[in-house]
Backbone bond lengths (Angstrom), bond angles and torsions (degrees), N, CA, C in turn:
res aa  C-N    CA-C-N  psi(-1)  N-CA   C-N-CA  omega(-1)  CA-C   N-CA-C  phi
1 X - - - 1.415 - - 1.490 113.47 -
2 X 1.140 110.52 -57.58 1.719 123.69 156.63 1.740 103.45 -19.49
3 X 1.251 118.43 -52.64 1.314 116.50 -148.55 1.448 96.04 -92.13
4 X 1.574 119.28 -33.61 1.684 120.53 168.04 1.474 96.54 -48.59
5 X 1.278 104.51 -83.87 1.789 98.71 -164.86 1.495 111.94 -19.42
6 X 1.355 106.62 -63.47 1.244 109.48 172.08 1.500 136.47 8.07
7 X 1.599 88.47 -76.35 1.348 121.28 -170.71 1.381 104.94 -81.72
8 X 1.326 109.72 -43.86 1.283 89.06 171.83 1.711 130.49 -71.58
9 X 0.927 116.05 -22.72 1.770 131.49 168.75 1.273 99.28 -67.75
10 X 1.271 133.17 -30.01 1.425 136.87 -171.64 1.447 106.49 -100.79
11 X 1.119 141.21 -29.68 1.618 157.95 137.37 1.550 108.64 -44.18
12 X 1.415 129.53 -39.36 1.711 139.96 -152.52 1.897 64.70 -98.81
13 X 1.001 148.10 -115.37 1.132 162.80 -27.59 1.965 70.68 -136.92
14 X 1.703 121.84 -74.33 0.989 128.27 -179.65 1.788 126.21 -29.43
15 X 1.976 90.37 -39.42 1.672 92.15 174.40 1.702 114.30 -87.95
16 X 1.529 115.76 3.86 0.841 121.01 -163.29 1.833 93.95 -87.92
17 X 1.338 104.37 -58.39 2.055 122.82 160.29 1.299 87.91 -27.19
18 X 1.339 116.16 -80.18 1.693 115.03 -149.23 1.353 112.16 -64.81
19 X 1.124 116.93 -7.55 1.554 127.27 -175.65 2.028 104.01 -94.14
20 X 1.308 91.95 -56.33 1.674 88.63 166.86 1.892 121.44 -64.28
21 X 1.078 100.24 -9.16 1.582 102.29 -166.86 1.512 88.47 -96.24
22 X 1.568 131.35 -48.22 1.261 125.18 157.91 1.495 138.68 -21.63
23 X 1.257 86.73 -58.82 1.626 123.54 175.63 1.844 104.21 -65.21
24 X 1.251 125.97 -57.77 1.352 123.56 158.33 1.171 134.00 -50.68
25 X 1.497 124.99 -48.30 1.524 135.36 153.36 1.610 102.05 -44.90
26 X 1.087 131.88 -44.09 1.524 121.08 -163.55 1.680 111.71 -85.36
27 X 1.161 114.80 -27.16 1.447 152.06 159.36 1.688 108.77 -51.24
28 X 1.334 111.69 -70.85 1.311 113.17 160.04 1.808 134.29 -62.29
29 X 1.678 103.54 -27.66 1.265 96.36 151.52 1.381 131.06 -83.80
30 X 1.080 127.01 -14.13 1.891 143.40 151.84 1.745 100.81 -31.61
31 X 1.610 84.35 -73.26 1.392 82.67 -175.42 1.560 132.26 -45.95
32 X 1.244 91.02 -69.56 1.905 111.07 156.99 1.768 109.16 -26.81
33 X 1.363 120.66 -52.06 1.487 124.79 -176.34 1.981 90.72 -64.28
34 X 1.766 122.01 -57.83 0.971 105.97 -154.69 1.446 109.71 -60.38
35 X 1.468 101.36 -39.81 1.738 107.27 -172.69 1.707 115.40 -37.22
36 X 1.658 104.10 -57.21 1.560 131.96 -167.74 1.699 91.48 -67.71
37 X 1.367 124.57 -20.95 1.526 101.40 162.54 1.383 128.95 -86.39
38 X 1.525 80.24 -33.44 1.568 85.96 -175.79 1.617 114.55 -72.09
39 X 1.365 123.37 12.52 0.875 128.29 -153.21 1.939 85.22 -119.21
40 X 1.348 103.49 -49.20 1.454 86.65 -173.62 1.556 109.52 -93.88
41 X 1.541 123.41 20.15 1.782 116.46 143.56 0.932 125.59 -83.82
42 X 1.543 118.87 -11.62 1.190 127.29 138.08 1.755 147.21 -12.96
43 X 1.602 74.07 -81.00 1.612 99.91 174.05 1.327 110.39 -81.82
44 X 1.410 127.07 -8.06 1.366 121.87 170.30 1.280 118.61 -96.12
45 X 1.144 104.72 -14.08 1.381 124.61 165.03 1.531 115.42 -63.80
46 X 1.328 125.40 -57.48 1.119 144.76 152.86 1.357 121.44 -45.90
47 X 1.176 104.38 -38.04 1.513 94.26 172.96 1.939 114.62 -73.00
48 X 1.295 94.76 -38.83 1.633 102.10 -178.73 0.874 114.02 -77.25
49 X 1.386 144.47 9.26 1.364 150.04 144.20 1.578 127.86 -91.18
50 X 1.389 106.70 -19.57 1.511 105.79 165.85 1.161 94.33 -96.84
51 X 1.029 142.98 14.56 1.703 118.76 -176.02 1.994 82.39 -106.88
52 X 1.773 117.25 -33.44 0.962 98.37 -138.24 1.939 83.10 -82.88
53 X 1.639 114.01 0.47 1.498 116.94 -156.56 1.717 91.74 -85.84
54 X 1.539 120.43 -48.24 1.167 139.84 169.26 1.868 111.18 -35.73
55 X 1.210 115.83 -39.97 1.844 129.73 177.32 1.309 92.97 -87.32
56 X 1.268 150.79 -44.84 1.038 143.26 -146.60 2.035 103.43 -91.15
57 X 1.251 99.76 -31.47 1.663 120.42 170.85 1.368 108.70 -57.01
58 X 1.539 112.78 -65.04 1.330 122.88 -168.42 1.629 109.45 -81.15
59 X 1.149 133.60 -7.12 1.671 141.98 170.69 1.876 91.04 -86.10
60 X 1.038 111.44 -30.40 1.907 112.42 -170.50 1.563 96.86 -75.53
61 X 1.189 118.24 -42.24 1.639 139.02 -145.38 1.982 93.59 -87.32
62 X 1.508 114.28 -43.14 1.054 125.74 157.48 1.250 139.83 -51.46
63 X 1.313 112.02 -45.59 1.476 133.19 157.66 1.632 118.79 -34.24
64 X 1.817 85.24 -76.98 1.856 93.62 176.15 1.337 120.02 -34.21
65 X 1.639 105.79 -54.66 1.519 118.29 177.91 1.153 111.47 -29.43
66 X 1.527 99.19 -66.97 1.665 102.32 -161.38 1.697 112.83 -74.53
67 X 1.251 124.03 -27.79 1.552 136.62 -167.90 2.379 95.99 -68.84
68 X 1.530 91.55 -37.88 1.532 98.15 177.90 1.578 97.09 -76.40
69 X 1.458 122.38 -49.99 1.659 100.84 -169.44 1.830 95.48 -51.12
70 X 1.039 93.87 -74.45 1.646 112.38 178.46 1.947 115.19 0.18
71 X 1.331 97.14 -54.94 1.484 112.97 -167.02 1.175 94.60 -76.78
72 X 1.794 128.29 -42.54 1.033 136.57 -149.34 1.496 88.60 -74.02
73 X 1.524 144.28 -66.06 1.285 147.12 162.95 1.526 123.06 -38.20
74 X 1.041 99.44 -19.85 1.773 101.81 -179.79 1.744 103.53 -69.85
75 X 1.672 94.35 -49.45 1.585 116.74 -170.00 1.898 95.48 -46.78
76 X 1.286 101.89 -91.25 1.620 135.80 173.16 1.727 93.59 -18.33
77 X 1.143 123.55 -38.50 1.459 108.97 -168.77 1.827 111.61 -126.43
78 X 1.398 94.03 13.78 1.782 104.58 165.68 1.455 106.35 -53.00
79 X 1.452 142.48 -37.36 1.407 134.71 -151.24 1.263 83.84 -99.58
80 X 1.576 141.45 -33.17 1.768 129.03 -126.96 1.860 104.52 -45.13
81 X 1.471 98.46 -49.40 1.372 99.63 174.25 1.147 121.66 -43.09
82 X 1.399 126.90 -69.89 1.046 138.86 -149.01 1.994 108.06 -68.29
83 X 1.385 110.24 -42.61 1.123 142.39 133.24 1.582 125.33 -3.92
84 X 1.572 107.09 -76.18 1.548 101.15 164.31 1.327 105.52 -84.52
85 X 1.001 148.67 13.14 1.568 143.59 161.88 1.346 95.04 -66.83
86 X 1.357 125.24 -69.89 1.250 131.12 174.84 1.336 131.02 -28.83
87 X 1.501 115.48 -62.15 1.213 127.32 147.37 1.486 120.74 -5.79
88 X 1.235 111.19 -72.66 1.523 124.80 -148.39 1.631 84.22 -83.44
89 X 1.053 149.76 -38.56 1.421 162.74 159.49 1.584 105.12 -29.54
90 X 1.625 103.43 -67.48 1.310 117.02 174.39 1.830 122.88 -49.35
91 X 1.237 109.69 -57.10 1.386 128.35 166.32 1.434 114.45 -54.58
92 X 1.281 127.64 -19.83 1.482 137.21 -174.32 1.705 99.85 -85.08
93 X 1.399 101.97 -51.43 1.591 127.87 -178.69 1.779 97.87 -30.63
94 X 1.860 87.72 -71.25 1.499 119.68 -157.55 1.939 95.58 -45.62
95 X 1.349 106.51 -54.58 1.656 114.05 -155.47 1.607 88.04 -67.35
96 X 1.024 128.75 -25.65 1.561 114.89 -160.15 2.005 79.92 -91.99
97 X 0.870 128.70 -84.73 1.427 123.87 -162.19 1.876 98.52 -30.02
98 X 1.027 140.98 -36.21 1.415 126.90 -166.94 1.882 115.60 -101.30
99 X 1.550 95.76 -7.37 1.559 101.45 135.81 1.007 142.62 -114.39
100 X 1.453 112.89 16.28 1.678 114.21 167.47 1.734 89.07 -103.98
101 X 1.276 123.70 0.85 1.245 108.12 -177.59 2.017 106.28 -73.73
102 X 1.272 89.94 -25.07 1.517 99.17 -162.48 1.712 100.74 -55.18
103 X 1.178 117.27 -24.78 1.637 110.05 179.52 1.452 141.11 112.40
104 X 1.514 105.60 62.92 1.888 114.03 175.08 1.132 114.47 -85.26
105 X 1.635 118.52 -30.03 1.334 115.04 -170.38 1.146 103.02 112.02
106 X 1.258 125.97 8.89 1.712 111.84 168.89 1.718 116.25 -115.67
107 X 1.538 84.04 93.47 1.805 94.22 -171.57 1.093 97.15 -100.89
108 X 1.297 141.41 18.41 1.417 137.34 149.64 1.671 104.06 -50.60
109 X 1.938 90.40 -82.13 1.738 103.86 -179.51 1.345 107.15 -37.90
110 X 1.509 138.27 -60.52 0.948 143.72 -161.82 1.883 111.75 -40.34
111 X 1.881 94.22 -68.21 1.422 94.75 170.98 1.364 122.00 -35.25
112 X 2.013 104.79 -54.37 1.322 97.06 -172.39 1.664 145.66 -55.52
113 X 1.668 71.62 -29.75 2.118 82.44 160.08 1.069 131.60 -81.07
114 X 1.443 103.06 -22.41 1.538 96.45 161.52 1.627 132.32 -56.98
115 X 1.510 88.67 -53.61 1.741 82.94 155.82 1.156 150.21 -40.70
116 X 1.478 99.80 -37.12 1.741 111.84 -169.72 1.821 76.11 -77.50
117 X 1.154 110.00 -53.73 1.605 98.91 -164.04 1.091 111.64 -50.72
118 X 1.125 146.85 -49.11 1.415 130.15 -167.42 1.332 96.76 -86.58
119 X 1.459 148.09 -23.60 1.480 117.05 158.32 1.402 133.77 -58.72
120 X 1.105 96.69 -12.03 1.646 114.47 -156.98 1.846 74.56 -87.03
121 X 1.053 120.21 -80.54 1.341 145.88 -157.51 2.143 95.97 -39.58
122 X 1.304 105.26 -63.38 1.336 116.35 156.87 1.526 124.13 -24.84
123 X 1.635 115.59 -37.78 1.574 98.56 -162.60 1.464 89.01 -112.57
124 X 1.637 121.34 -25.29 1.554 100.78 162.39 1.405 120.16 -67.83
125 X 1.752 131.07 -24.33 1.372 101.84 153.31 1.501 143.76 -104.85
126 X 1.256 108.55 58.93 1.420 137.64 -129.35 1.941 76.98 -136.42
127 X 1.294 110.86 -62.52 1.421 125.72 -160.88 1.606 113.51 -88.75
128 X 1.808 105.73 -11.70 1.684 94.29 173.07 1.592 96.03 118.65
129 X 1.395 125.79 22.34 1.610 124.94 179.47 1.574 90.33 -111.05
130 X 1.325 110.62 159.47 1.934 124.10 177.37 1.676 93.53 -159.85
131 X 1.269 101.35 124.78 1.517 97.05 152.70 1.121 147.57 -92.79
132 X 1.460 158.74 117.58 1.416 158.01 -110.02 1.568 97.39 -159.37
133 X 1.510 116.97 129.61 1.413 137.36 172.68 1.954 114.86 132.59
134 X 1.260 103.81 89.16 1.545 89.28 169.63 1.800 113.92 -122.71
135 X 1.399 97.70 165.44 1.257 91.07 174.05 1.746 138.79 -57.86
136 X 1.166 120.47 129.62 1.711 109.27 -173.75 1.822 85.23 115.82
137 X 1.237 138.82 -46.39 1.408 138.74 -150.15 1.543 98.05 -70.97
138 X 1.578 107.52 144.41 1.203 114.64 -166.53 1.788 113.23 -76.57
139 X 0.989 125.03 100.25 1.123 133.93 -175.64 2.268 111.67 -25.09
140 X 0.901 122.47 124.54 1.612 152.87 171.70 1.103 130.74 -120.42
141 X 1.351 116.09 100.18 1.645 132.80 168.03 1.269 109.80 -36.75
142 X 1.548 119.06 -45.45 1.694 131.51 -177.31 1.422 108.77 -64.23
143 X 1.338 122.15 -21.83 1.607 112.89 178.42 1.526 98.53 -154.88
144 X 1.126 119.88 23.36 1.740 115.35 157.83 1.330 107.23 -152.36
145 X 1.581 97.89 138.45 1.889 120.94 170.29 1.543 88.06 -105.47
146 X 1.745 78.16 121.98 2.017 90.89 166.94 1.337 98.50 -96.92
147 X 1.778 95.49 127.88 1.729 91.02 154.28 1.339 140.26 -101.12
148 X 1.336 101.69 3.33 1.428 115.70 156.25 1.532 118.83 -162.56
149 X 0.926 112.80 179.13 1.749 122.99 160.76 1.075 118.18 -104.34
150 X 1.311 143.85 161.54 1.453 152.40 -162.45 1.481 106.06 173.80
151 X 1.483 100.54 139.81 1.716 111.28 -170.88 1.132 84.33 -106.61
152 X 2.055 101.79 132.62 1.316 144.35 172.91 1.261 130.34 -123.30
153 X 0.945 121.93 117.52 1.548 136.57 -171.24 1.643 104.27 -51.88
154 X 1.168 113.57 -60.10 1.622 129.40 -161.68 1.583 110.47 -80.63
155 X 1.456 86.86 -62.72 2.104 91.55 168.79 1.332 133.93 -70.57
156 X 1.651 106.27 106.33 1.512 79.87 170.95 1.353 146.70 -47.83
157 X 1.787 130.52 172.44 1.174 119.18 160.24 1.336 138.15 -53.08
158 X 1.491 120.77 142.53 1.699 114.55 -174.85 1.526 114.38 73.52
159 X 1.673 119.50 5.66 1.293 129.05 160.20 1.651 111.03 -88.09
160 X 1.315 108.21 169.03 1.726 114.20 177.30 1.554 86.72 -104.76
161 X 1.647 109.47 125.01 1.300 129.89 155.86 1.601 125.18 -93.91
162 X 1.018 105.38 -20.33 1.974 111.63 159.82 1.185 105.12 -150.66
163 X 1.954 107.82 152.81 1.167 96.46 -177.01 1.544 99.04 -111.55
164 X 1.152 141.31 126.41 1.413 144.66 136.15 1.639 128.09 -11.40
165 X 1.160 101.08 -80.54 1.350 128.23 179.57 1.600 112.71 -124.67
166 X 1.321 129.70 115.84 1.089 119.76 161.55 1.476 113.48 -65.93
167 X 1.909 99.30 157.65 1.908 110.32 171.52 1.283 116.52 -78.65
168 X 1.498 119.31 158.02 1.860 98.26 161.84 1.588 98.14 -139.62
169 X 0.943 105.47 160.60 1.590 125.71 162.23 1.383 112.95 -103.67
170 X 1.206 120.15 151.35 1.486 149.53 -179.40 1.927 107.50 -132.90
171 X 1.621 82.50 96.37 1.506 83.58 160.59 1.510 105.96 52.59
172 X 1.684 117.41 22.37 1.618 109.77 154.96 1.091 83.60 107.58
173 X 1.239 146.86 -27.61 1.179 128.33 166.55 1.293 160.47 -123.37
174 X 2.010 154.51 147.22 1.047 115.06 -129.77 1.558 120.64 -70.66
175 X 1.309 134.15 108.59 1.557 118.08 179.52 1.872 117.53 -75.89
176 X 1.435 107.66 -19.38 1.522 108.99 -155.90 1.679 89.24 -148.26
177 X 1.353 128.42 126.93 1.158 109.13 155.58 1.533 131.22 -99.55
178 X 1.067 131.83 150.18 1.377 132.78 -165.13 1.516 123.42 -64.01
179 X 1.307 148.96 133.96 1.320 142.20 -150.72 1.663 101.52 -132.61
180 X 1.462 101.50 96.93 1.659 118.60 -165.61 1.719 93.26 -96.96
181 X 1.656 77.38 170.21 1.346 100.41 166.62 1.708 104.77 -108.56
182 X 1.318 139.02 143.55 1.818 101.10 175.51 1.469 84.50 -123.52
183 X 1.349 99.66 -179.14 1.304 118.29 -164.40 1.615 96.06 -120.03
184 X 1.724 103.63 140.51 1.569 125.68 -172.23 1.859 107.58 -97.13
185 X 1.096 110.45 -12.15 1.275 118.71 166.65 1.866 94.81 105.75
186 X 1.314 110.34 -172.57 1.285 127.44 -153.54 2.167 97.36 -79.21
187 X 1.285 101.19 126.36 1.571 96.48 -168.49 1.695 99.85 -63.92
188 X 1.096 118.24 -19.26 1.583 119.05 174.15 1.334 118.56 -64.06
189 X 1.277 111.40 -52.01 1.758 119.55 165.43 1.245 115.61 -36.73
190 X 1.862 112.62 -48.21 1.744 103.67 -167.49 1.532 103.47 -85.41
191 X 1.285 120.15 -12.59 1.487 96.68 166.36 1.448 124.73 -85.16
192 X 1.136 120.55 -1.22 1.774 103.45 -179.61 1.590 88.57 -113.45
């Protein structure tokens, strides 16, 4: 009987080992489970920060772009003012030379405006101004205001038959648009 007890205290004691060694294995896989998570909040962690470092690159990369178009337009349109001041100067020039052209006899003055005009004319296209609109040219909403129509023998319809105001560009693009007369086509045409 002695030797039952025994075994059984020695059996109790053994399931008691196998029960703690259980208990440790399960313990150690706990751990193992916590590690392997903590391991992938990690990497998700990581992932949501390079993805969010990757957006944060290309919003930077965007920026420049636009801060360079930006500057690039600031540059190109630093004069505009100063520019159509000129303009209207220029156009003042033009109307007086094509009525002193008509003829008093003072080709002194005459010369002399010519000069200023073509210097004048020189340093606005010197700086990036062109003027655009001639007669015969097919009339454009995008760079001509018609101020009227008028039937023309010579010009076709939907052409500019006088020009008013010439257009200009600045540096390629439209600064002023041109103020035509256009032409309705030949008054003979619209009656038959």
């Amino acid at each position: 009987m002695a030797d039952e007890k025994e075994n059984k205290e020695s059996l109790s004691e053994k399931g008691d080992e196998i029960k703690n060694e259980v208990k440790e294995a399960q313990g150690a896989d706990a751990e193992e489970q916590a590690t392997v998570d903590a391991a992938e909040d990690l990497k998700q962690q990581l992932d949501q920060m390079s993805e969010r470092y990757l957006r944060l690159m290309a919003e930077f990369d965007n920026f420049k772009k636009r801060v360079c178009r930006d500057y690039e337009r600031l540059v190109e349109t630093a004069n505009e003012k100063v520019i159509g001041e000129m303009v209207e100067v220029r156009e003042t020039f033009e109307r007086a030379l094509r009525s002193s052209e008509s003829g008093d006899g003072c080709t002194g003055v005459v010369d002399g405006m010519k000069l200023i005009y073509a210097k004048f004319d020189s340093i606005l296209t010197k700086n990036g101004l062109e003027s655009f609109a001639e007669v015969g040219d097919t009339f454009d909403p995008q760079l001509h205001d018609a101020m009227m129509k008028v039937p023309n023998e010579k010009i076709p319809e939907d052409s500019i038959a006088e020009i008013y105001e010439k257009g200009y560009r600045l540096n390629g693009r439209v600064f002023k648009h041109a103020k035509v007369i256009v032409s309705s086509g030949s008054p003979a045409q619209k009656k038959n």
